[in-house]
Backbone as numpy.savetxt, mean C-alpha at the origin, in Angstrom:
# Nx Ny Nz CAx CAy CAz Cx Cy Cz
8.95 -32.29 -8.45 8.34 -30.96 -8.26 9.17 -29.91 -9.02
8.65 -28.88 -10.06 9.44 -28.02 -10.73 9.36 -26.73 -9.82
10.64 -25.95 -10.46 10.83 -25.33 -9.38 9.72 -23.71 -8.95
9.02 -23.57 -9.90 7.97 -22.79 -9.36 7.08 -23.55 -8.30
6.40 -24.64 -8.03 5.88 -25.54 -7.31 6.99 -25.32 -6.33
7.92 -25.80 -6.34 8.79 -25.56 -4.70 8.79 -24.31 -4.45
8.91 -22.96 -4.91 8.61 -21.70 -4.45 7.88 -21.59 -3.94
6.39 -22.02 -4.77 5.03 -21.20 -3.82 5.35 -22.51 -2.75
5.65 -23.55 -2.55 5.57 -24.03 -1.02 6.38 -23.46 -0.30
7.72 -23.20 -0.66 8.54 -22.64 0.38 7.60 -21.01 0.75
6.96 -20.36 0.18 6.68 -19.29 0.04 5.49 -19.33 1.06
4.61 -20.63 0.88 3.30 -20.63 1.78 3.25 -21.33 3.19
5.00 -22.24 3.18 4.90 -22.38 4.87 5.64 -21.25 5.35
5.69 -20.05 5.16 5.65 -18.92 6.22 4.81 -18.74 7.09
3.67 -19.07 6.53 2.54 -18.69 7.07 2.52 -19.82 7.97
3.56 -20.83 8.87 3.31 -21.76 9.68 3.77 -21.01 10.89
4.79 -20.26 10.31 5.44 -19.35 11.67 5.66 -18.15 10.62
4.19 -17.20 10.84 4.40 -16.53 10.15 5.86 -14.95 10.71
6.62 -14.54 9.57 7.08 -13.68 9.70 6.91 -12.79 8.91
5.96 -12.62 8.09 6.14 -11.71 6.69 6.38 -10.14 6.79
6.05 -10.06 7.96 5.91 -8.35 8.17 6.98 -8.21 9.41
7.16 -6.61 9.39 8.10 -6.82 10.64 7.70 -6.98 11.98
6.02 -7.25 12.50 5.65 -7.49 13.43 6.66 -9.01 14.31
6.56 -9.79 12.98 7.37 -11.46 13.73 6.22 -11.75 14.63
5.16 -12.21 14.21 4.09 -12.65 15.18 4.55 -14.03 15.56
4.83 -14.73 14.38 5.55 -16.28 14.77 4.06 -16.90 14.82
2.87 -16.62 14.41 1.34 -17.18 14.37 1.45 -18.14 13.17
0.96 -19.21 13.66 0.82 -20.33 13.05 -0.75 -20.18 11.99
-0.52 -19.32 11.12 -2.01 -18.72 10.48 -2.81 -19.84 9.72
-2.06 -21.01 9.39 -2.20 -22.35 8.94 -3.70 -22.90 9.73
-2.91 -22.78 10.58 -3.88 -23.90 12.29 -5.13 -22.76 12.65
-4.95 -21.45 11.70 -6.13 -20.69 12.35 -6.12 -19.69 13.66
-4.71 -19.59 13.77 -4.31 -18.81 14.47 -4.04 -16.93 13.69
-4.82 -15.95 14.67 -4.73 -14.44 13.49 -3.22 -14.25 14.06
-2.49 -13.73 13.23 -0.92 -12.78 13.33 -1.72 -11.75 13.90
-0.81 -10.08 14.19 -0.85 -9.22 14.26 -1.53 -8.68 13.20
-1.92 -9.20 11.83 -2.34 -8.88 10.64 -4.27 -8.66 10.90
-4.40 -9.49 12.08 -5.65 -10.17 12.74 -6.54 -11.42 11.52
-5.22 -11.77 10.70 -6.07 -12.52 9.84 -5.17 -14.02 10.06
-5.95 -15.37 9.40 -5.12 -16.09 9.50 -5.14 -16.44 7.85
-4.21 -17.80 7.57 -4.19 -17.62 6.19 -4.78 -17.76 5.07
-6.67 -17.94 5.70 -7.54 -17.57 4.70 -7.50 -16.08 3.97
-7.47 -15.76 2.66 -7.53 -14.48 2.07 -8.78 -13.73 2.67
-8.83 -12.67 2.74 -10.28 -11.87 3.44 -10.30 -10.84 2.65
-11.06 -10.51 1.64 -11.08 -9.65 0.62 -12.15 -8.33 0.73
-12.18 -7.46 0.98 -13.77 -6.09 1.38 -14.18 -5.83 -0.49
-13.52 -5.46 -1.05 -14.16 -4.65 -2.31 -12.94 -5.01 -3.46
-13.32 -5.32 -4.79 -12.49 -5.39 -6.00 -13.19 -4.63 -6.95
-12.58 -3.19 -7.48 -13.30 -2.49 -8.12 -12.78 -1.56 -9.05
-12.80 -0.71 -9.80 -12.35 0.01 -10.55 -12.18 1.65 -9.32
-11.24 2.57 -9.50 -11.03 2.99 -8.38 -10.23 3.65 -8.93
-10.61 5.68 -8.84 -10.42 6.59 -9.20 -9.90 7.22 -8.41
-9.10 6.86 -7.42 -8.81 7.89 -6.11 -7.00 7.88 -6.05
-6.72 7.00 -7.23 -5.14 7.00 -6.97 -4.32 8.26 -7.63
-3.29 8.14 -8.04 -2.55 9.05 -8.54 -2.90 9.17 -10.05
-3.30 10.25 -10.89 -3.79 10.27 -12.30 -2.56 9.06 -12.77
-1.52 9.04 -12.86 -0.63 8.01 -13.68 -0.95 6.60 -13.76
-1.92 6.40 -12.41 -2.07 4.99 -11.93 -3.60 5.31 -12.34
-4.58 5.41 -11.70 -5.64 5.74 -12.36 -6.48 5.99 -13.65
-5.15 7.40 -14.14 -5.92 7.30 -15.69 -7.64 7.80 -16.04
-8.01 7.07 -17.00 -9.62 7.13 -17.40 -10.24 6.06 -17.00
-9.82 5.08 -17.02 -10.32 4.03 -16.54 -10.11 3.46 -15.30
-9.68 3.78 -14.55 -9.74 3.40 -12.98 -8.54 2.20 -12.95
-8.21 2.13 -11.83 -6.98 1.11 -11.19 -8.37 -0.05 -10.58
-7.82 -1.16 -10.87 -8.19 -2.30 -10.42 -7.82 -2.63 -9.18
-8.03 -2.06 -8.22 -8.07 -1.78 -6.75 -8.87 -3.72 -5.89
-8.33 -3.93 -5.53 -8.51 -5.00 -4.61 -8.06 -4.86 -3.04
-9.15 -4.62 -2.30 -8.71 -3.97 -1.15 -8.96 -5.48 0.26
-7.81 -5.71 0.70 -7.71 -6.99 1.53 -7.97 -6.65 3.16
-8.46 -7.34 3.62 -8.73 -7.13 5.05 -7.85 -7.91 5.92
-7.80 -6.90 6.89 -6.19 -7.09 7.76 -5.35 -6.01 8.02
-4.47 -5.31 8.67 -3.23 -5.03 8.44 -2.08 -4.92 9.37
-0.94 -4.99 9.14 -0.12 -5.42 9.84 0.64 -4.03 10.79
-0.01 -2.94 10.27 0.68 -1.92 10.86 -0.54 -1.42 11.99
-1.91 -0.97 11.20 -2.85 -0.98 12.64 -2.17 0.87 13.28
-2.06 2.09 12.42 -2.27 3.19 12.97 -3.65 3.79 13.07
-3.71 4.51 14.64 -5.04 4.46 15.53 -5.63 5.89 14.24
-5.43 6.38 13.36 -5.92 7.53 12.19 -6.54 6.35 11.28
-6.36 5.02 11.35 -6.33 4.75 9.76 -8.30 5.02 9.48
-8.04 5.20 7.96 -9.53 5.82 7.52 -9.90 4.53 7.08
-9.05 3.28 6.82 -9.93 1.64 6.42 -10.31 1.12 7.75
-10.17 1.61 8.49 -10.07 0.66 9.87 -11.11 -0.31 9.78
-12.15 -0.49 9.03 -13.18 -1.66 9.77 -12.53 -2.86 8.82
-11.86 -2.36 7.85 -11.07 -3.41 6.64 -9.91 -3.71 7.34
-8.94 -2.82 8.34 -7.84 -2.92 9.02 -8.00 -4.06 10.03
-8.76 -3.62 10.70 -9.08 -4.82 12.09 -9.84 -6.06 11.81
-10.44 -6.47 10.63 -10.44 -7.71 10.05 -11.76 -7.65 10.46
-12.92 -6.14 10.56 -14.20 -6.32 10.56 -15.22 -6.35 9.58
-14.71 -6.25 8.17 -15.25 -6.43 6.94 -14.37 -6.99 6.35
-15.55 -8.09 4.98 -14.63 -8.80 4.30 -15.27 -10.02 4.03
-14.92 -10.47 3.69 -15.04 -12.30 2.66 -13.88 -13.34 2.06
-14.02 -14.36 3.27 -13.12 -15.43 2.91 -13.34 -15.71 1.30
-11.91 -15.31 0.46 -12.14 -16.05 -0.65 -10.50 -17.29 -1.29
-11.21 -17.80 -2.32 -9.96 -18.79 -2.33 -8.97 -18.49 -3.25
-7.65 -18.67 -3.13 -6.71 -18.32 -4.56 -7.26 -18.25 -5.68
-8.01 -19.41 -5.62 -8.31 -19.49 -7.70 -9.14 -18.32 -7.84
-10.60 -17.70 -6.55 -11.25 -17.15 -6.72 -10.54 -15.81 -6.92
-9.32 -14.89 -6.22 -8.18 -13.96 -6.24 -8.47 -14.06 -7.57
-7.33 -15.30 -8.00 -7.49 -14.98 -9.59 -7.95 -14.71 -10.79
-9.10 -15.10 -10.54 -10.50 -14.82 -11.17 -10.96 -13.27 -11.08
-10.57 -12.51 -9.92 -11.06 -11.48 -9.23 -9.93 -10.42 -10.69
-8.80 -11.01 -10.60 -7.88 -10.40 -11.47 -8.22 -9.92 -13.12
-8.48 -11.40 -13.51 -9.60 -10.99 -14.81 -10.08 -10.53 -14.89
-11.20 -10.42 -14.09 -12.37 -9.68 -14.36 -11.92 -8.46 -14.04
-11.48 -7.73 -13.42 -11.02 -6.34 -13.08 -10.54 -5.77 -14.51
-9.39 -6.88 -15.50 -9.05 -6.86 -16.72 -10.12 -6.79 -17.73
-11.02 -7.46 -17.58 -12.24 -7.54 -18.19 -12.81 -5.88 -18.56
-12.97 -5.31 -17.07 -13.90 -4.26 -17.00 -12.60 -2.99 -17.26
-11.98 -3.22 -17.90 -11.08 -2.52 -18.57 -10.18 -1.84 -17.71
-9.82 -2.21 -16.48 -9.03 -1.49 -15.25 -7.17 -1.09 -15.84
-6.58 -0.64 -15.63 -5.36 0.29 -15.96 -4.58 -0.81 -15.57
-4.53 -1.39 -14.15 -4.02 -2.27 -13.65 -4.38 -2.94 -12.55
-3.92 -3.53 -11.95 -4.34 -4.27 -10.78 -3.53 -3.99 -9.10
-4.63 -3.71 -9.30 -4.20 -2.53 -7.67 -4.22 -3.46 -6.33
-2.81 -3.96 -5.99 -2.88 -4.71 -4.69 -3.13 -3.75 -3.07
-4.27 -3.56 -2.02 -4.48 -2.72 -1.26 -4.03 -3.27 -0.15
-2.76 -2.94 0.61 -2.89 -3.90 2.27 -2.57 -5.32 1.92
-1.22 -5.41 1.22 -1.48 -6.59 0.77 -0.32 -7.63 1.29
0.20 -6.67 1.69 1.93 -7.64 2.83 1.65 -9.04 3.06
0.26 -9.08 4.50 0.14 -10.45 4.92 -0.54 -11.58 3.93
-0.96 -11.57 2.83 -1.49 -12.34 1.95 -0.24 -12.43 0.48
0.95 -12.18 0.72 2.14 -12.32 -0.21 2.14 -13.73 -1.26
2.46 -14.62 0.00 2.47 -15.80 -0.62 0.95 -16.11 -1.64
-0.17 -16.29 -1.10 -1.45 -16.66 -1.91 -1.21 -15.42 -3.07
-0.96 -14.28 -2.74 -0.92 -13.16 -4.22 -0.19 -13.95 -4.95
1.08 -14.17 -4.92 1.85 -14.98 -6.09 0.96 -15.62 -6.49
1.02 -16.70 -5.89 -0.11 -18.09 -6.84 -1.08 -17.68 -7.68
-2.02 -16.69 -7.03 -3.27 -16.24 -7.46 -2.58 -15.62 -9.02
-1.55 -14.44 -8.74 -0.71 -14.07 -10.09 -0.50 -15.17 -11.11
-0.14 -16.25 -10.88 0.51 -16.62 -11.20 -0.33 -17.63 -12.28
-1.72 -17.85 -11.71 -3.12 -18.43 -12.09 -3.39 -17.73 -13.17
-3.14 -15.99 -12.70 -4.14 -15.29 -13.76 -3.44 -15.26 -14.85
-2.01 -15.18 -14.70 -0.68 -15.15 -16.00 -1.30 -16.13 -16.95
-1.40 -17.34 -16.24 -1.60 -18.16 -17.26 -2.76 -18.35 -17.86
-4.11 -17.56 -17.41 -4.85 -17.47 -18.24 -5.29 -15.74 -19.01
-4.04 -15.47 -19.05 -4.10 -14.41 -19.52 -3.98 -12.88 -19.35
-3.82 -12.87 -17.75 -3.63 -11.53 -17.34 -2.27 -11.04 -17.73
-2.19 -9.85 -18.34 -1.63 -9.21 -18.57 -1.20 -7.56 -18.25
-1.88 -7.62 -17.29 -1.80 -6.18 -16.80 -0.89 -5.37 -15.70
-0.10 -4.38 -15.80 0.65 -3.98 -14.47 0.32 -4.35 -13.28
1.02 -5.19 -12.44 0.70 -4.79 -10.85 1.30 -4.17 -9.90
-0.01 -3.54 -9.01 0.54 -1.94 -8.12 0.74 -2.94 -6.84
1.36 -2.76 -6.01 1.81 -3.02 -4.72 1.47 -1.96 -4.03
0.53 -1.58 -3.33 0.02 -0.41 -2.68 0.12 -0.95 -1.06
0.95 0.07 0.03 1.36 -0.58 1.48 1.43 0.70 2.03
1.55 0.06 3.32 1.96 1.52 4.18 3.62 1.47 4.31
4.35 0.61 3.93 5.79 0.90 3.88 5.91 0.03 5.04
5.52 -0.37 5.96 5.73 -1.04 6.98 6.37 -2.04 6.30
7.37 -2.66 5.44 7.63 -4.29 5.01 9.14 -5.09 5.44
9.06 -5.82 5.14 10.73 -6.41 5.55 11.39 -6.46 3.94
12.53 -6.29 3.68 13.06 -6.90 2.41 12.72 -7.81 1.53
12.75 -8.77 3.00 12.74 -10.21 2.67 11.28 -10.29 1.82
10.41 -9.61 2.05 9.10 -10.10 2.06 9.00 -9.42 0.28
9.49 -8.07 0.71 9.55 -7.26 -0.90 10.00 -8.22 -2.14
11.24 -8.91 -1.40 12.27 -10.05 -2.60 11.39 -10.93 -3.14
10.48 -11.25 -2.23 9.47 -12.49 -2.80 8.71 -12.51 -4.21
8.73 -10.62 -4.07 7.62 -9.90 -5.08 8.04 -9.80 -6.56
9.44 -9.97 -6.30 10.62 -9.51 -7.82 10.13 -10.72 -8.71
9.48 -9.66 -9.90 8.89 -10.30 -11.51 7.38 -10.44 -11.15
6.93 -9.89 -9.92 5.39 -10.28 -9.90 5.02 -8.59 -9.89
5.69 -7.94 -9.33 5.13 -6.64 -9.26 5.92 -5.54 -10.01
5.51 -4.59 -10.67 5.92 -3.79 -11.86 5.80 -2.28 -11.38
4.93 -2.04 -9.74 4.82 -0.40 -9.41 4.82 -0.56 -8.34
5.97 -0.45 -7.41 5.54 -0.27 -5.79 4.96 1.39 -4.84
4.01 1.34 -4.05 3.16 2.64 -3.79 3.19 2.55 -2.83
4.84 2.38 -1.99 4.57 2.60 -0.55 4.58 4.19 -0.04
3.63 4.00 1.65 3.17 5.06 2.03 5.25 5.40 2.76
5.36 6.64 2.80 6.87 6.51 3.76 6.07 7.50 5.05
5.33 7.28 5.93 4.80 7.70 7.01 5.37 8.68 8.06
6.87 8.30 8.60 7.60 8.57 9.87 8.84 8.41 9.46
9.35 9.73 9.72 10.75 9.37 10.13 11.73 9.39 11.59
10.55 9.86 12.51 10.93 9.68 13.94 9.85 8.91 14.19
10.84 7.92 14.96 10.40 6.76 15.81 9.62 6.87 16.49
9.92 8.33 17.69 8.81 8.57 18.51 7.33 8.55 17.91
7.51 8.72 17.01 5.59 9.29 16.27 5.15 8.23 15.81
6.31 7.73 15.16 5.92 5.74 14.68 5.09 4.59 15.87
6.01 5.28 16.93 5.79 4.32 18.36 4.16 4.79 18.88
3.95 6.41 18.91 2.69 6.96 19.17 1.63 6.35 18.70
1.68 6.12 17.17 0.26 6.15 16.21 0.29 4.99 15.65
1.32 4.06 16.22 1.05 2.85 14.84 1.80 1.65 15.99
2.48 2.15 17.04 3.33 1.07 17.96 4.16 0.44 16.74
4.98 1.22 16.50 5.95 0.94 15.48 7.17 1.41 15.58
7.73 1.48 16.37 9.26 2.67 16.18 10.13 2.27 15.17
9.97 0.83 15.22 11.08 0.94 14.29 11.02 0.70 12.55
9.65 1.70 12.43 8.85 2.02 11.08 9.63 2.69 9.96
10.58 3.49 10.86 11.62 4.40 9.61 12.69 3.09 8.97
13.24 2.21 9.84 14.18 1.50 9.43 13.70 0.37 8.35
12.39 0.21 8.52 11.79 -1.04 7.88 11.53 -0.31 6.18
11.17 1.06 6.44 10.54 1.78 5.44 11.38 1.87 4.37
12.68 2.40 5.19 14.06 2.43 4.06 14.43 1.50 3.75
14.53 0.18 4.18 15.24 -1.37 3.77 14.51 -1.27 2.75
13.01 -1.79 2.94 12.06 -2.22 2.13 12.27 -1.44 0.51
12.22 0.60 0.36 11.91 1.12 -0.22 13.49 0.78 -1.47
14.39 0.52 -0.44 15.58 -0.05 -1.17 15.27 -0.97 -2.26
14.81 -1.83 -1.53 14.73 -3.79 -2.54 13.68 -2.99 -3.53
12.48 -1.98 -3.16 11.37 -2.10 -4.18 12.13 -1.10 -5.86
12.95 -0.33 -5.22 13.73 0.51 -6.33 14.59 -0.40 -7.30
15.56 -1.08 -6.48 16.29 -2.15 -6.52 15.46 -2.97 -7.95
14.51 -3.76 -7.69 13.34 -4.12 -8.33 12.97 -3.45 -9.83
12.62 -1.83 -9.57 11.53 -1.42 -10.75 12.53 -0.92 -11.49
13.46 -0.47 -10.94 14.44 0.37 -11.51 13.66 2.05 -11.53
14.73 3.16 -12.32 13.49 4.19 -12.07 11.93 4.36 -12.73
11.62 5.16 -13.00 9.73 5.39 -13.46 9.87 5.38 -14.60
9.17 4.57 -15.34 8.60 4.52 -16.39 7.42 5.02 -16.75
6.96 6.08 -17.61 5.58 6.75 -17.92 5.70 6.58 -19.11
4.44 5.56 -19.71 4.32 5.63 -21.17 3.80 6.99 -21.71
4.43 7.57 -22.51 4.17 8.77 -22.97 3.14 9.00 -23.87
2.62 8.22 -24.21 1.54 8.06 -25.29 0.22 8.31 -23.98
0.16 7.52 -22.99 -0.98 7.09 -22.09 -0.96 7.81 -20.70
0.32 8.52 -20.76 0.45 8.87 -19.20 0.57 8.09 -18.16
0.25 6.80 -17.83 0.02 5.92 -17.14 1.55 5.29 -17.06
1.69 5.06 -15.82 3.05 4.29 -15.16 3.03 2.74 -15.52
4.60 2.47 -16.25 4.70 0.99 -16.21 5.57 0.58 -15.37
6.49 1.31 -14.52 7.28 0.43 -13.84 7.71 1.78 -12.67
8.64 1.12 -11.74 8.88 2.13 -10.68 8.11 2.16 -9.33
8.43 2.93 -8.99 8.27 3.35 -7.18 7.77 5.08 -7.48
6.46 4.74 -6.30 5.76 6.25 -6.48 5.60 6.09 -4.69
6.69 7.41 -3.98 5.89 6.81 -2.28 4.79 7.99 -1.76
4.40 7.78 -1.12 3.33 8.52 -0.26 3.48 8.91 0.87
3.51 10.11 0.97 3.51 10.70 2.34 2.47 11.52 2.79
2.06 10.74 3.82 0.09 11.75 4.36 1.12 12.49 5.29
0.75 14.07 5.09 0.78 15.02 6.22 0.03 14.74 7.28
0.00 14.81 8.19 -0.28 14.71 9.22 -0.57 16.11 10.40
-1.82 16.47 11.25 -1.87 17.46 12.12 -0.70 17.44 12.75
-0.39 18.57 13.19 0.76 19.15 14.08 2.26 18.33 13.98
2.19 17.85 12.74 3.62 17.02 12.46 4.19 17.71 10.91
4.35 18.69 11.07 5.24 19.23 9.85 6.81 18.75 10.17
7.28 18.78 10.91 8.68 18.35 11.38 8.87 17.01 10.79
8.12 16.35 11.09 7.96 14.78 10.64 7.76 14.62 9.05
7.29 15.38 8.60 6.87 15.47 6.67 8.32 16.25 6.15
8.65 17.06 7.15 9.95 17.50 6.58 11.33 16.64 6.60
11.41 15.68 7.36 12.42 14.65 7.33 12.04 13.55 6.41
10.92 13.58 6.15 10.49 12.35 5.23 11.26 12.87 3.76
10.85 14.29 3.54 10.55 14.78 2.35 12.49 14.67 1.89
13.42 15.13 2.74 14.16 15.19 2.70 15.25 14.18 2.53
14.70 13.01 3.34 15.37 11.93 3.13 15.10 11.31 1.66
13.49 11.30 1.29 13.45 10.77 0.06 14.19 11.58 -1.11
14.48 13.04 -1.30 14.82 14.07 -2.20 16.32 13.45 -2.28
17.28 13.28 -0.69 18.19 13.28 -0.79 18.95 12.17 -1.46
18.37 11.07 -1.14 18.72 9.61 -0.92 17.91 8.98 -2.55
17.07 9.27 -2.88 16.75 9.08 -4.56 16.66 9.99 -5.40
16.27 11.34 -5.16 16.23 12.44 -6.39 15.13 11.79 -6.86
15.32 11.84 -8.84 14.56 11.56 -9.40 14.51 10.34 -9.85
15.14 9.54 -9.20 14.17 7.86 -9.14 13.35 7.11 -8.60
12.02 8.12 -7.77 10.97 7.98 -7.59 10.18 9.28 -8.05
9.00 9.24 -7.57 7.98 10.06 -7.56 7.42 10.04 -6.24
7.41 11.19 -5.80 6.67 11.56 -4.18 5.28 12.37 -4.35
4.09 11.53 -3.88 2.85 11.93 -3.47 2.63 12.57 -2.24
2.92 14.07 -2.16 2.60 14.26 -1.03 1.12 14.98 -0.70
0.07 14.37 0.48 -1.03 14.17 0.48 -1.71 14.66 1.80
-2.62 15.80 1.53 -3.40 16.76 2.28 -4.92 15.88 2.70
-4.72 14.52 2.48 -6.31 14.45 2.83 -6.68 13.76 4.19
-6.12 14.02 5.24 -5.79 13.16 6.18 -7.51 13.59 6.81
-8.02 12.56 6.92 -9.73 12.70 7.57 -9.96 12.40 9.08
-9.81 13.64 9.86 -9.88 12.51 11.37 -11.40 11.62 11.68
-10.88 10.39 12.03 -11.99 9.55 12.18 -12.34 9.47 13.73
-13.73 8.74 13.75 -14.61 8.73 15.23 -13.10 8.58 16.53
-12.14 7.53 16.06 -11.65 6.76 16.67 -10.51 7.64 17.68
-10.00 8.86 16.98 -9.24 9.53 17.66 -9.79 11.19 17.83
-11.33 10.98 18.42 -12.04 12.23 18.29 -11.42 13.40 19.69
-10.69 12.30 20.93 -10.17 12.80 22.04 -8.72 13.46 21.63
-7.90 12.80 20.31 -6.58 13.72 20.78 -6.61 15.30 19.85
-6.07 15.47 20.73 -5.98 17.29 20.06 -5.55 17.49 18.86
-4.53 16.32 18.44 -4.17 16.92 17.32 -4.93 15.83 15.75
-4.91 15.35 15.94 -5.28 14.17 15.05 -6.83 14.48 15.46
-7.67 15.04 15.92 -8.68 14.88 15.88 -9.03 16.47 14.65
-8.14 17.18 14.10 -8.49 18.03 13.55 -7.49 17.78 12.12
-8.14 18.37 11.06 -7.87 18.30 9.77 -6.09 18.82 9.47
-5.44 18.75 8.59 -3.98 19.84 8.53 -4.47 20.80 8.20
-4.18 21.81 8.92 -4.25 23.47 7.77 -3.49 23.42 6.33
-4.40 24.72 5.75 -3.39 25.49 4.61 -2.34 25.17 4.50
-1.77 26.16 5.92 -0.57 26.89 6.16 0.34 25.82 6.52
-0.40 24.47 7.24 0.97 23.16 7.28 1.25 22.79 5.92
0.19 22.32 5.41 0.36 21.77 3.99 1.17 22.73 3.02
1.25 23.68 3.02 1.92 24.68 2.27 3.66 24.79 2.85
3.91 24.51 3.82 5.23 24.28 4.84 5.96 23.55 4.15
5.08 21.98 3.88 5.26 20.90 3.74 5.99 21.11 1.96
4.95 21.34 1.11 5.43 21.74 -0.35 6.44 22.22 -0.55
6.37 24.07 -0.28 7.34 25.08 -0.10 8.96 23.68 0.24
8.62 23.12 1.34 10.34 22.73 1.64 10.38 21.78 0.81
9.89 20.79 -0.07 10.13 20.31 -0.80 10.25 20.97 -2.07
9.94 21.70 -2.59 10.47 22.39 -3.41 11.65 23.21 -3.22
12.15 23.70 -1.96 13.61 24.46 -1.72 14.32 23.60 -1.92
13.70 22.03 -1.59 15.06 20.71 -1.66 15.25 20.32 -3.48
14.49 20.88 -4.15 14.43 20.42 -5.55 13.44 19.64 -6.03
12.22 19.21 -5.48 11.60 18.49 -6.31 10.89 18.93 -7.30
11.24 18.63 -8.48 10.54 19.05 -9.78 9.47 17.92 -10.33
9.21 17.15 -10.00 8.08 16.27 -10.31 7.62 15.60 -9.56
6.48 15.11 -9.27 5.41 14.60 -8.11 4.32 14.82 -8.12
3.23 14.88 -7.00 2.19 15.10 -6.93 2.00 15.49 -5.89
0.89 16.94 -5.53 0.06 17.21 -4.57 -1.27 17.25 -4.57
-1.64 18.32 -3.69 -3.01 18.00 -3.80 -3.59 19.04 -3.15
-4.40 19.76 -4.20 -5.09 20.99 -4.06 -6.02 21.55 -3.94
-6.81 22.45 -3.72 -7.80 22.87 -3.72 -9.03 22.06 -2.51
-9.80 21.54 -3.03 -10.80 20.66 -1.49 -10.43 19.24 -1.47
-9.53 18.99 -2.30 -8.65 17.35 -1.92 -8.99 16.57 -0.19
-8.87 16.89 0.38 -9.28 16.56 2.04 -10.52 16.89 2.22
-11.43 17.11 1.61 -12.75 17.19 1.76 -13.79 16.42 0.71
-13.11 15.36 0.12 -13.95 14.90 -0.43 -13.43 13.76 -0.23
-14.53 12.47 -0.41 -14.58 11.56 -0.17 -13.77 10.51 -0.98
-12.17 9.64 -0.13 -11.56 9.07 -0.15 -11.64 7.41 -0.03
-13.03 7.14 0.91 -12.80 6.25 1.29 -14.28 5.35 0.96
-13.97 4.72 0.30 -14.71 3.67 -0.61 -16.18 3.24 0.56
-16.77 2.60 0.06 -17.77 1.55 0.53 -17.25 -0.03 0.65
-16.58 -1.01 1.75 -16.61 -1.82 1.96 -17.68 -3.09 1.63
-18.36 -2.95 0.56 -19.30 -3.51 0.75 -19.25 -5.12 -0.39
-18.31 -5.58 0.04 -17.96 -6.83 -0.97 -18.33 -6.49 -2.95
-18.23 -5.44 -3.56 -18.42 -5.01 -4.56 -17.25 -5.96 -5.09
-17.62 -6.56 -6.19 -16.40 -7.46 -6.99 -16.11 -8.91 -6.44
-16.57 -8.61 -4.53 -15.86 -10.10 -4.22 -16.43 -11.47 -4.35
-17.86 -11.71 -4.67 -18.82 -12.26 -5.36 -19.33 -12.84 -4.21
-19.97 -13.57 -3.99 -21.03 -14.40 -2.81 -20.19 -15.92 -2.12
């Protein structure tokens, strides 16, 4: 057995006792048992598509090759995928078919290949990568997460992934524990955001194209009545990398059916938070990034689930 063949096995009996995320479900996803992910280790795929909603660098003219997976391991009661989150849309498909999914995204001229929610399906992503390498894919891949990851799981990724797009959510526990039963979301966020830097090294922007070849871009959704919480995020990332990332910070938070009872999450951020939020990141120094202006939170973010790309 050469030693890529012993990788992806060592890589795919995780999934016997799975640990990939920091949940530690210990679900035997093999035997058909769901993790915390609510998936087991069939791939479950909602939409593969060209997909204009990312950051212009990643996006571009031609859209990010967005592959959006069903499952997730973090499960906050806001999320706007939720019927893709809780494993209620979607289509069992097989590695080779992944890989195939990859081409063709290449085909239809996509920027790159946009991994969505993609933690609990690690191991099959390699392979599937690893399929399309050899018949030809050539294109950047985005690692797009909510930051929820373990190291360990990030390490797996080193030489497969070229842009990591984690979300950095919380930096108090309490709010982690509230909205996602996560407290210990800040600690996982920073390990993880470590190995992915570690990895890209800083940002690469081809200057000819605008478009990102390498690096860490993180995301931070504002959130109702949590400016306190965007301000420790903002701060830790300013302090602790400067300019060897890029910070998205993001006004479009949509309250959904699901949290129509709490007071605060059931209403949009103001102006005047979102402007809090900027303003102190700019007193801390950030000179490059992204926001988001004008009716950004009022227009439509969130795709159609409707197996587009994932074939029959």
């Amino acid at each position: 057995m050469n030693k890529d063949m012993e990788r992806i096995k060592e890589n795919m009996n995780i999934l016997k006792d799975c640990t990939l995320c920091p949940r530690n479900c210990h679900a035997d996803r093999f035997e058909g048992q769901r993790g915390r992910c609510h998936e087991t280790a069939e791939i479950v795929a909602a939409r593969a598509a060209l997909h204009m909603w990312e950051e212009p660098c990643i996006s571009g003219d031609a859209g990010s090759g967005a592959v959006f997976f069903s499952g997730c391991s973090m499960g906050c009661i806001f999320c706007q995928n939720h019927n893709i989150a809780e494993a209620k849309a979607g289509k069992i498909i097989t590695i080779e078919r992944l890989s195939q999914i990859f081409l063709e995204l290449q085909g239809e001229g996509a920027a790159n290949i946009n991994l969505v929610t993609p933690t609990h399906y690690v191991p099959q992503i390699i392979e599937a990568l690893e399929m399309a390498r050899k018949a030809g894919l050539d294109l950047p891949v985005v690692y797009n997460t909510s930051g929820y990851e373990k190291p360990e799981t990030i390490q797996m990724l080193d030489g497969y992934v070229d842009v990591y797009l984690p979300d950095f959510k919380y930096m108090e526990p309490e709010l982690a524990a509230a909205y996602s039963k996560a407290p210990d979301y800040p600690e996982y966020a920073k390990a993880s955001l470590k190995e992915m830097i570690r990895q890209t090294g800083n940002i690469q922007i081809n200057k000819e194209t605008g478009m990102i070849q390498k690096g860490v871009i993180v995301r931070h959704l504002v959130l109702p009545g949590h400016v306190k919480n965007s301000k420790a995020v903002i701060k830790y990332l300013l302090e602790t990398y400067k300019d060897q990332i890029l910070i998205s910070i993001m006004n479009q938070y949509t309250p959904m059916p699901q949290v129509a009872e709490d007071p605060l999450l059931s209403r949009k951020v103001t102006k005047r938070e979102y402007e809090k939020v900027i303003d102190y990141a700019l007193e801390l120094g950030m000179e490059d990034g992204f926001i988001q202006e004008g009716e950004a939170a009022k227009e439509s973010f969130i795709p159609e689930f409707n197996l587009e790309g994932i074939g029959i």
